[in-house]
N, C-alpha and C positions, 0 to 999 in steps of 0.2 A: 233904173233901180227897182229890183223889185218890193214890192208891200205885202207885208205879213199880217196878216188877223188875227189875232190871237184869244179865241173866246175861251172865257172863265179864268180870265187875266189874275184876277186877286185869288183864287183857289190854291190850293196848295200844289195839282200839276202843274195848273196856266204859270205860277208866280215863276216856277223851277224853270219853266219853258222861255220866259221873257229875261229872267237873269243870263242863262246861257247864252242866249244867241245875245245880248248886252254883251259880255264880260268874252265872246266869242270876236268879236269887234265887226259885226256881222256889216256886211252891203248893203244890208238890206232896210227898208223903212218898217220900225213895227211897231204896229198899234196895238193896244192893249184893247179890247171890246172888254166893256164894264155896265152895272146898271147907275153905280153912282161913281161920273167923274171924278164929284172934289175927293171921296173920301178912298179912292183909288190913288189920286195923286199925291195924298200924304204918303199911302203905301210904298210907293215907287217915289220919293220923293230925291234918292240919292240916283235914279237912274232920267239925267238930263235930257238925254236922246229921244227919249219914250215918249209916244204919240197916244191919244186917247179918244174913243169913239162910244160914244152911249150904245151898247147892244143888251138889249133884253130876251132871252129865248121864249119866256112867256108874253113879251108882247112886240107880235109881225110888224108894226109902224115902225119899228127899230132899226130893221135889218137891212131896210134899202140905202139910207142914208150911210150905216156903218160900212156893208161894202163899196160904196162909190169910190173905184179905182183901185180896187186891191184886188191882189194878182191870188194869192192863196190863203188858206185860210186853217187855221188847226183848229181842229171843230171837237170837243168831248161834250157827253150828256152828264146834263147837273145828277145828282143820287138823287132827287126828290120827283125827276122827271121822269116817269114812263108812260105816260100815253103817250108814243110816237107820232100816230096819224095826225092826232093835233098839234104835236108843238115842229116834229122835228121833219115831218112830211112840207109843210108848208117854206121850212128853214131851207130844206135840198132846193124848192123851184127857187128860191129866190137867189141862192145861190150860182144855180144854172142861167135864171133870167139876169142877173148880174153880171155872169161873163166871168166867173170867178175859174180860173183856169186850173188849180191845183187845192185838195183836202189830204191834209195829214188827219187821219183819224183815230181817236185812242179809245178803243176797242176793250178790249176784256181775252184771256185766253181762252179756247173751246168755243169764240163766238157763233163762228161755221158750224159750228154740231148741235148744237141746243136754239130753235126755234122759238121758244119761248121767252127768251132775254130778249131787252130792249135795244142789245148794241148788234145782233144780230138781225134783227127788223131796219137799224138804221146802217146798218152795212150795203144790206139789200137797197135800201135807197138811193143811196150815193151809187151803187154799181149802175141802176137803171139811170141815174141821172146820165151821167155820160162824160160826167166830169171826171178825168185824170184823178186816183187817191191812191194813197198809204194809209192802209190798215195796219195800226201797231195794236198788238195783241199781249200784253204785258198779267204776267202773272198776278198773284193776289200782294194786294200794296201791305207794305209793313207800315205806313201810316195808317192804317185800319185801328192799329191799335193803341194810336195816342189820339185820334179822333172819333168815330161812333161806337167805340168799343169803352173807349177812356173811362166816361164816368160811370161803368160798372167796375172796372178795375181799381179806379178812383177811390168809391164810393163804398163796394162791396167786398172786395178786397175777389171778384171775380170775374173771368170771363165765362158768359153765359151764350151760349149758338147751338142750333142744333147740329153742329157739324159731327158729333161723334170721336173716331180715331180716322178720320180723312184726313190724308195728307196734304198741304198744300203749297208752292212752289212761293216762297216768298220775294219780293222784290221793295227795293227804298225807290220813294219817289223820285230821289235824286237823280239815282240813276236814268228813271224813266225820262224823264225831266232834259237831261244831257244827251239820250239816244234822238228823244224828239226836235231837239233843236238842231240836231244836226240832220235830220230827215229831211227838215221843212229846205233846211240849205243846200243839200245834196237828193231833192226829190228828184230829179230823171234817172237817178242811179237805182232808184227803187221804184218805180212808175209803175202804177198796177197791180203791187203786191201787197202781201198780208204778211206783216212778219210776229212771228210768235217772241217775246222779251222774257225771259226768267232768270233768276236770282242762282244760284248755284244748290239750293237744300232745299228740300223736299221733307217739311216738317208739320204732325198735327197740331190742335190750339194744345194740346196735354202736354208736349215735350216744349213748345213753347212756352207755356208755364213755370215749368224749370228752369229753363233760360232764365226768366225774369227774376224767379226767385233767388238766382245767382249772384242779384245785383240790387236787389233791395231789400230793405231793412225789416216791410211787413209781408209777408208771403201771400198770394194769390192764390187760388183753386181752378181750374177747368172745369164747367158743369155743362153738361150735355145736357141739354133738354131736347123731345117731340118737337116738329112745328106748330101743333097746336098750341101746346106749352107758352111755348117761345112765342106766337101772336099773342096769346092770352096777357103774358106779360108786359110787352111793348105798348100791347092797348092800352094797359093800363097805368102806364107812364107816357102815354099822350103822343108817341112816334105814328107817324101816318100810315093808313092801310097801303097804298101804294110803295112804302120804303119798305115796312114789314114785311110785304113778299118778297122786294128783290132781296133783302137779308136771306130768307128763308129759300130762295135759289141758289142763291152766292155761296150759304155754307150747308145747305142739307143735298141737293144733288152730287157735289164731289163724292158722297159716301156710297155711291152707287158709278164710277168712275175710275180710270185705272189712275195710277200716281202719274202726276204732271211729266211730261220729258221734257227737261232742261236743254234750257237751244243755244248756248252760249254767242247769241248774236252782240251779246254788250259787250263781251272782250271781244269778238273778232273787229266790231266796228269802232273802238275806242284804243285797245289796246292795255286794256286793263282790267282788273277783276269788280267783281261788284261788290256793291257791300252785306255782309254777313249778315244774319238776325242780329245777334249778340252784339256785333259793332252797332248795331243801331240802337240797340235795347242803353248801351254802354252812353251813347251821345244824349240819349234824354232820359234818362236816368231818371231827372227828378220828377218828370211826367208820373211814373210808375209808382211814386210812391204815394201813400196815404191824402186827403184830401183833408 
């Protein structure tokens, strides 16, 4: 039987990733890697099957223990993590001195092109390890904006990024979520590759605005700010200098970028379409409205 790892278990990928292969009625043994058991096993308290291993990314005491006997492992980097060398360089050997025979890894798209991103540093890691991986390269999440977007939407009745009128390839966790677990299940059919994941629309934060405003009650604005701008302000609502740049990657480089091309690997490997902005805007609706 093989054993699945599954880090960043209680996150909003990990959760989508551990339901699937659960509700997939999967072969397999999978453990949730977490920093707190108990208050994981409330989370998952309706999923019996479900195995639990203390893994911390910030502290290496963690990681020998939680691989001990697991065959692969689905590896994403936390959003507050980006010194590589120290957290995620030491993660690759131990994974390699572990014996860990397969990495599904969940990437970012354009990882390959832009040296400067953290998922592109830990791409490079994992290739030099030597360890078997899938690189899923999944467009930009539509939970962006019921999570570190929200409470300016929330709050301000705005979304604020320096992204401009860039366009960007949306995709729902779920989806991601549903390709990945069936990667981790069907890795030798993808052994060694990079696969690009996107949503089918190819839309800015401005027309996404509209969207939203189609469906709630108080309306919203799109406000483009500088990257100076845009640290100046985060600083000063207490967001860490490390998240601030990778914001100010994530949405001021596309504007210098052609439009995302949509790879339709989620229907070829599912058999089915993905889900729309709008259908998702539609399913949490009340997220979007006033606070």
């Amino acid at each position: 039987m093989k054993r699945i790892l599954v880090t960043g278990a209680t996150g909003n990928v990990g959760m989508e990733v551990i339901r699937f292969l659960i509700r997939s009625e999967s072969k397999s043994q999978i453990i949730a890697g977490v920093r707190d058991i108990v208050g994981a096993k409330k989370k998952f308290q309706d999923l019996e099957k479900l195995m639990f291993a203390r893994f911390d990314f910030e502290e290496p005491e963690t990681f020998r223990e939680a691989l001990e006997n697991v065959d692969t492992v689905f590896l994403l980097r936390p959003p507050h993590i980006s010194d590589t060398d120290r957290y995620f360089k030491p993660l690759v050997q131990a994974l390699a001195d572990s014996g860990i025979r397969e990495i599904v890894f969940l990437s970012v798209q354009g990882a390959e092109k832009s040296k400067i991103i953290p998922h592109n540093q830990i791409e490079r890691l994992i290739s030099e390890s030597g360890i078997p991986y899938i690189f899923l390269r999944p467009s930009y999440f539509m939970q962006n904006l019921t999570t570190m977007l929200l409470p300016d939407i929330q709050q301000k009745r705005k979304i604020i990024l320096p992204a401009g009128n860039a366009r960007f390839n949306w995709i729902d966790v779920d989806n991601i979520g549903e390709v990945l677990a069936l990667l981790l299940e069907r890795f030798e059919e993808f052994r060694n590759t990079a696969i690009e994941l996107t949503g089918t629309e190819n839309l800015s934060f401005g027309e996404v605005a509209i969207l939203i405003n189609r469906n709630v009650i108080h309306p919203i604005v799109f406000e483009s700010v500088n990257p100076i701008r845009y640290y100046r302000i985060k600083i000063r609502e207490g967001m860490e200098k490390g998240m601030i740049l990778v914001m100010i990657m994530l949405h001021f480089l596309p504007r210098f970028l052609k439009k995302p091309v949509i790879s339709q690997f989620y229907e070829k490997l599912t058999g089915k379409n993905p889900t729309t902005v709008e259908e998702f805007i539609r399913r949490d609706r009340a997220k979007f409205e006033k606070s």
